[in-house]
C-alpha positions in Angstrom: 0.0 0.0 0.0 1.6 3.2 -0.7 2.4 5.2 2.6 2.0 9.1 1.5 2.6 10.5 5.0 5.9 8.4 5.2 7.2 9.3 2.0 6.2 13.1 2.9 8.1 12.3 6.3 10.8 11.6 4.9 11.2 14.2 2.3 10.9 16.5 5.6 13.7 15.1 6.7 15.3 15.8 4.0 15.1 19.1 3.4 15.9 19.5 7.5 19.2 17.3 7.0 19.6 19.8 4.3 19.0 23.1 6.0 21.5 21.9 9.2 24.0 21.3 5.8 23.3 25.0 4.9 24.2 26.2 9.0 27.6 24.2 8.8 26.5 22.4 11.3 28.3 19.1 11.3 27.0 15.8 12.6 27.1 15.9 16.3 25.9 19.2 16.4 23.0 17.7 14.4 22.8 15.4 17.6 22.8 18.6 19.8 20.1 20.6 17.4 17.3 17.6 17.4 17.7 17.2 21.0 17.5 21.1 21.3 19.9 23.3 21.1 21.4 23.7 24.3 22.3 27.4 26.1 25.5 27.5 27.6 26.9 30.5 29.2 31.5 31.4 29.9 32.0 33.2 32.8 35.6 34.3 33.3 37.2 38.1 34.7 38.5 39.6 31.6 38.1 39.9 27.5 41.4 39.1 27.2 40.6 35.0 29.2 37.6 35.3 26.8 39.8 36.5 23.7 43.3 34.3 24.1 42.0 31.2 26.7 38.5 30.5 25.8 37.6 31.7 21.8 37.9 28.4 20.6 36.2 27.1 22.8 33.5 29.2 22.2 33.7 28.6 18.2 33.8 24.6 18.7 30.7 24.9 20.7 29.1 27.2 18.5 29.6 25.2 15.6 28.6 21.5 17.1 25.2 23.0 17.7 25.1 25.2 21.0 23.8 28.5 21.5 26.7 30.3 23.4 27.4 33.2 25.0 30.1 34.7 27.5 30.2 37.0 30.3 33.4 38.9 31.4 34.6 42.3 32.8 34.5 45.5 30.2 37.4 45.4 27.5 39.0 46.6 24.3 38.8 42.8 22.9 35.0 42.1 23.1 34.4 44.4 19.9 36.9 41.4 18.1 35.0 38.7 19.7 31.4 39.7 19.6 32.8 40.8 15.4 33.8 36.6 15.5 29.7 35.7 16.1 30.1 35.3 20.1 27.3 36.8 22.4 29.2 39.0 25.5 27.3 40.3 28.2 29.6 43.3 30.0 29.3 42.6 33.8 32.0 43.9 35.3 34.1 41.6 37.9 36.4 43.0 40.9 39.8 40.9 41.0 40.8 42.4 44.7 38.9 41.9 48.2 35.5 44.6 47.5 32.8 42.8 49.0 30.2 45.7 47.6 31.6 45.3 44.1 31.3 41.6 44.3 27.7 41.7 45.6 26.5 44.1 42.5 28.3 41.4 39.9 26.3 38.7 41.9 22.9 40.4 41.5 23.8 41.3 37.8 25.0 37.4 36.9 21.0 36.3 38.4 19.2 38.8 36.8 21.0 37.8 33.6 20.9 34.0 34.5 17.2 34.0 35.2 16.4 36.3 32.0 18.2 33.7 29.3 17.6 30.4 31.4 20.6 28.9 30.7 20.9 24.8 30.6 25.0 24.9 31.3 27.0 27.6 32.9 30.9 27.0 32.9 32.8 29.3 34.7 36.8 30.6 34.8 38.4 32.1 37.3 38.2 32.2 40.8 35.9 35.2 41.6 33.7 34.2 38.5 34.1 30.9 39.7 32.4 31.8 42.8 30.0 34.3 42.1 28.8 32.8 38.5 28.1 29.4 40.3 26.6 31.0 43.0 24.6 33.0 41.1 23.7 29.7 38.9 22.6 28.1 42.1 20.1 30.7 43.0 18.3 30.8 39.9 18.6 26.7 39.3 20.6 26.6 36.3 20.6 22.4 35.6 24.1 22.2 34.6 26.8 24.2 36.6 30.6 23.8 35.7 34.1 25.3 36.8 37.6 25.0 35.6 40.1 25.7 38.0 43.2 27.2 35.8 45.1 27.7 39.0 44.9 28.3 42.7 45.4 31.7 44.0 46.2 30.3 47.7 49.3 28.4 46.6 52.4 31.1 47.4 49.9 32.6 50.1 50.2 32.2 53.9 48.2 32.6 56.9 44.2 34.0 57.3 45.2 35.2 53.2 45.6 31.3 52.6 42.9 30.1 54.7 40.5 32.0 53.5 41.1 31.6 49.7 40.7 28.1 50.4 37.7 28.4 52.4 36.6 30.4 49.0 37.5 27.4 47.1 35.3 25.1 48.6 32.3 27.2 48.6 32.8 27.2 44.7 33.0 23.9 44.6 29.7 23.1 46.7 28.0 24.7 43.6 29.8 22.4 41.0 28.3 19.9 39.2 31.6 19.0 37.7 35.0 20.4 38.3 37.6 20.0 35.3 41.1 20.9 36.5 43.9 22.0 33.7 46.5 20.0 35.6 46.9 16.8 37.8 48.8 18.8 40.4 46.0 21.3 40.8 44.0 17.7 41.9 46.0 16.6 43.9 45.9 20.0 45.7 42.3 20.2 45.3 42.1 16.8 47.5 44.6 17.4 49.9 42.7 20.7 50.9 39.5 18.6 51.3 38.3 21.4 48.4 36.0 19.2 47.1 36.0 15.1 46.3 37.9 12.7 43.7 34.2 12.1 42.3 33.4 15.8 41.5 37.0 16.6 40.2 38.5 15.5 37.0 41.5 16.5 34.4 40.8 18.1 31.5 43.9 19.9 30.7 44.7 22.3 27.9 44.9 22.5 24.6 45.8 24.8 21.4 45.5 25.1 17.7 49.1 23.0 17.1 48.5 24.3 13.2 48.4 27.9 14.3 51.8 27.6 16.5 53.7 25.6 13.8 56.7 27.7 13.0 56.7 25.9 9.3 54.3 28.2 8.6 56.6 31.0 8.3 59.8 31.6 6.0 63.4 32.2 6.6 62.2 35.7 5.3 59.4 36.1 7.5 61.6 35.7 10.6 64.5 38.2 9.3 62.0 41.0 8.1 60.0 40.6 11.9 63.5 40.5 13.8 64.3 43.5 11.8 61.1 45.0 12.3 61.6 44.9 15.9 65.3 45.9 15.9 66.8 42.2 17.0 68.4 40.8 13.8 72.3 39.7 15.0 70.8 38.9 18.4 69.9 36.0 20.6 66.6 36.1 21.8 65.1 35.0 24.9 61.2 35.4 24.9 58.7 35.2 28.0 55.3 35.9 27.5 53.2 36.7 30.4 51.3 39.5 32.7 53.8 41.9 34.3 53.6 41.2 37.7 56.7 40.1 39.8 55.4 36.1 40.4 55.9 35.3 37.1 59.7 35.4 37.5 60.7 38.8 36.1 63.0 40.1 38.6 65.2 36.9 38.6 65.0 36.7 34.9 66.3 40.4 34.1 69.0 40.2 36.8 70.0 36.5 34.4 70.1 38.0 31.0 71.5 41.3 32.1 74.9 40.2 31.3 74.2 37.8 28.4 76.4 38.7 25.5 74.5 39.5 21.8 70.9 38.2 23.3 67.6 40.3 23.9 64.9 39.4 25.9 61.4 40.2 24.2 58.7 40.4 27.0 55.1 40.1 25.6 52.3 40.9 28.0 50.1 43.5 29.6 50.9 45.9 32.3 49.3 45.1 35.8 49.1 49.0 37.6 46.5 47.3 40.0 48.1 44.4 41.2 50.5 44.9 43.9 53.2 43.4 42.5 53.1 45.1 39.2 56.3 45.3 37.5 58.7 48.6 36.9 59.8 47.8 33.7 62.2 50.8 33.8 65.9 50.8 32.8 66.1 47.1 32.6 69.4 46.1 30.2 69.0 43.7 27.0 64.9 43.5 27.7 62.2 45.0 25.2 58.9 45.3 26.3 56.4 44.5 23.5 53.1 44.6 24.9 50.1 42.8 24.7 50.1 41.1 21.5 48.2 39.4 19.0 50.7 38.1 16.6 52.3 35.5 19.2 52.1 32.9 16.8 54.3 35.2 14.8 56.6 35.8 17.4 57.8 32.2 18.8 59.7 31.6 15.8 61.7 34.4 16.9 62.4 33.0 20.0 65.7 31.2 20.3 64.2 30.0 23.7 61.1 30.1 25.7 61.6 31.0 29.2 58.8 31.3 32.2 60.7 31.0 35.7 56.8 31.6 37.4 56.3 31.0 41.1 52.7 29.7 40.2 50.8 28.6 37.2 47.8 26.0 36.4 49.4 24.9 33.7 50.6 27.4 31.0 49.4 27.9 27.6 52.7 29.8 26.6 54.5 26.6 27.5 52.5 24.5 25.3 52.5 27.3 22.2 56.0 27.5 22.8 56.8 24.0 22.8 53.9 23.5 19.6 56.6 26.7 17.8 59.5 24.0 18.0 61.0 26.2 21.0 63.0 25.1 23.7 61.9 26.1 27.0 63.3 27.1 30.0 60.8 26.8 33.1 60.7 27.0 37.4 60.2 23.3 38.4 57.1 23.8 40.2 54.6 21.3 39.6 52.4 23.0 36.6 56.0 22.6 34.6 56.8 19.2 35.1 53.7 18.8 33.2 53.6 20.7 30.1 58.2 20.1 30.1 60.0 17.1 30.3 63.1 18.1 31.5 66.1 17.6 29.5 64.0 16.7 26.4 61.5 19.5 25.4 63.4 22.2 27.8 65.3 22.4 30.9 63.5 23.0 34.8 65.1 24.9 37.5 64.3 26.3 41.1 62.0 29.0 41.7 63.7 32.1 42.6 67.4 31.1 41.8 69.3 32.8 39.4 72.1 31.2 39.2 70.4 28.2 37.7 68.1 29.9 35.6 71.2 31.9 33.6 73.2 28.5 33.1 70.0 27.1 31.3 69.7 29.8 29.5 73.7 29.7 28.6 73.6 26.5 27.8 71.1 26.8 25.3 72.3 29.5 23.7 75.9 27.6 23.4 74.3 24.5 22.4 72.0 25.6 19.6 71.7 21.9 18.2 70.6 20.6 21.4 68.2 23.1 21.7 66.4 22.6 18.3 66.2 19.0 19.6 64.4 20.0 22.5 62.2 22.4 20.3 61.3 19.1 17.7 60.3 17.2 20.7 58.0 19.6 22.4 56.4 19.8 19.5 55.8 16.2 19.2 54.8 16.4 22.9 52.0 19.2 22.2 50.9 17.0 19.5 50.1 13.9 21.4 48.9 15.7 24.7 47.7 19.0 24.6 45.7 19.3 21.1 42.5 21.4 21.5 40.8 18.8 19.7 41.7 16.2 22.6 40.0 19.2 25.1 36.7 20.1 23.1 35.8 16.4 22.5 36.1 15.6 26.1 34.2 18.8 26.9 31.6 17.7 24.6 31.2 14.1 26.2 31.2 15.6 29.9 28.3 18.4 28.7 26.4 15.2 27.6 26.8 12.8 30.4 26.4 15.3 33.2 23.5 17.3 31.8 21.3 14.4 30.6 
């Protein structure tokens, strides 16, 4: 018997399978669109952890399907992202200790929350962390989600430790799920009694290993930027990273002040808030660059990567670096043993000690062979451990699990 309304069901099928074709919406987000597309909502401080840490996210998630959107603090670099298709609601976040500021960005994240009934909200960050899962809480948001990209207590002391971690666990109370970029932020986590083994799991991070491939650029490339920037004939050391002293700067300027033919680029913005901003006056063989764009222009510059940090999650300029064929020099805390194996993708010393950070540095510079071996196998290492395409899959199967 012929079966008009299956045939007519079918052909609506069609022309839907057709129309998802037409959105570029590939097969899983197919899954995602028949089941409804799903709301999810970023919550991190600042344009520029929306801009450099979480834009690809964003665009993965966009593209399998979702209906995204991100919140962060006012900022040049939300013209560029909102330009890129990515919804940004302004609401402002206070990085010091302002209970009144942190109580308005709390009421703002619920009125927002409860106007666009979110199904997931991820947050960055530690005061996002807290107030956007707070916030989540009160209006009942199904799904709420943190990733902890470092702790702010580690290198603290005293009430300023206790009560960072007593910050910590109220954060996590509102978790769902807790991804962590870096086993050693876990074991921390446990240690503290922050939150349980259950709720916490590795996620690690990742970049675009074809955007930091220094293949990509010619001989000629390289001389014109090194002339550009007034470095041809020199050795250069690069760090990038926010000016402020716990990254390692003041150890690192008194170890390359004396460095024959070499220049240290630094790339980052200026803290004048944080209390351990940087002067970054009168400092010998260092130029100051800024906050960039272009970094994936600028590692092939780089002779070495250097980042003697105090503290770190686990850092993406390690991994870019590493990804650019770079040796890198790093402080041996434990972020750094996991994104450098020492002796073959780069070289770990102490935190603090100068000594040990200027004879990596010398030796890499005297040893250029060595060093491009080191530089081949962090980029093999990137490949097979910190490709975004590893993170956004496993994003994708913890979204679907825990929000069923």
């Amino acid at each position: 018997m012929f079966d008009a309304f299956g045939l007519y069901k079918k052909k609506r099928q069609l022309i839907f399978a057709r129309s998802l074709a037409s959105r570029k919406i590939d097969f899983l987000g197919f899954i995602h669109y028949t089941r409804g597309m799903r709301k999810i909502c970023y919550v991190a401080n600042t344009d520029m952890a929306i801009r450099f840490i979480l834009f690809n996210h964003l665009k993965f998630l966009k593209k399998k399907g979702y209906d995204v959107c991100a919140v962060c603090s006012k900022g040049d670099l939300i013209k560029e992202v909102r330009e890129k298709g990515i919804k940004v609601k302004i609401i402002n976040f206070n990085r010091g200790l302002n209970p009144f500021a942190h109580l308005v960005s709390l009421f703002r994240l619920i009125s927002f929350f409860r106007k666009e009934k979110f199904d997931i909200i991820h947050t960055h960050n530690p005061v996002p962390c807290l107030l956007g899962q707070l916030a989540a809480k009160i209006v009942g948001i199904p799904c709420i989600i943190s990733t902890i990209h470092g702790l702010y207590f580690q290198g603290a002391g005293g009430i300023k430790r206790k009560f960072f971690i007593f910050i910590e666990k109220i954060s996590a109370r509102c978790s769902d799920r807790i991804f962590s970029v870096s086993n050693g932020i876990i074991d921390v986590m446990i240690k503290e009694n922050i939150c349980s083994l259950d709720k916490i799991k590795y996620l690690g991070n990742g970049i675009n290993i074809e955007r930091f491939n220094s293949k990509r650029f010619s001989k000629e490339f390289i001389d014109k930027k090194k002339k550009e920037l007034g470095i041809s004939g020199f050795k250069v050391i690069g760090i990038i990273g926010r000016l402020v002293k716990e990254k390692g700067y003041l150890e690192l300027f008194e170890a390359v002040k004396d460095l024959p033919e070499t220049k240290l680029l630094v790339i980052g913005p200026e803290e004048p808030k944080k209390k351990d901003r940087l002067d970054i006056n009168n400092r010998k063989n260092v130029l100051f660059l800024g906050q960039r764009t272009d970094v994936d222009e600028l590692y092939p510059l780089f002779d070495i990567f250097v980042l003697p940090s105090y503290r770190e999650g686990l850092p993406y300029s390690i991994i870019e670096a590493s990804s650019s064929s770079v040796p890198v020099v790093a402080s041996d805390i434990p972020a750094c043993l996991e994104a450098v194996d020492n002796g073959v993708t780069g070289i770990l010393v102490p935190v603090k000690d100068v000594v040990k950070l200027k004879e990596a540095l010398t030796f890499l510079l005297n040893n250029p062979e060595k060093a491009k071996l080191m530089g081949r196998n962090g980029r093999r290492k990137v490949g097979k451990e910190f490709d975004e395409k590893i993170i956004f899959n496993k994003l994708i199967k913890e979204y679907d699990q825990i929000c069923q």
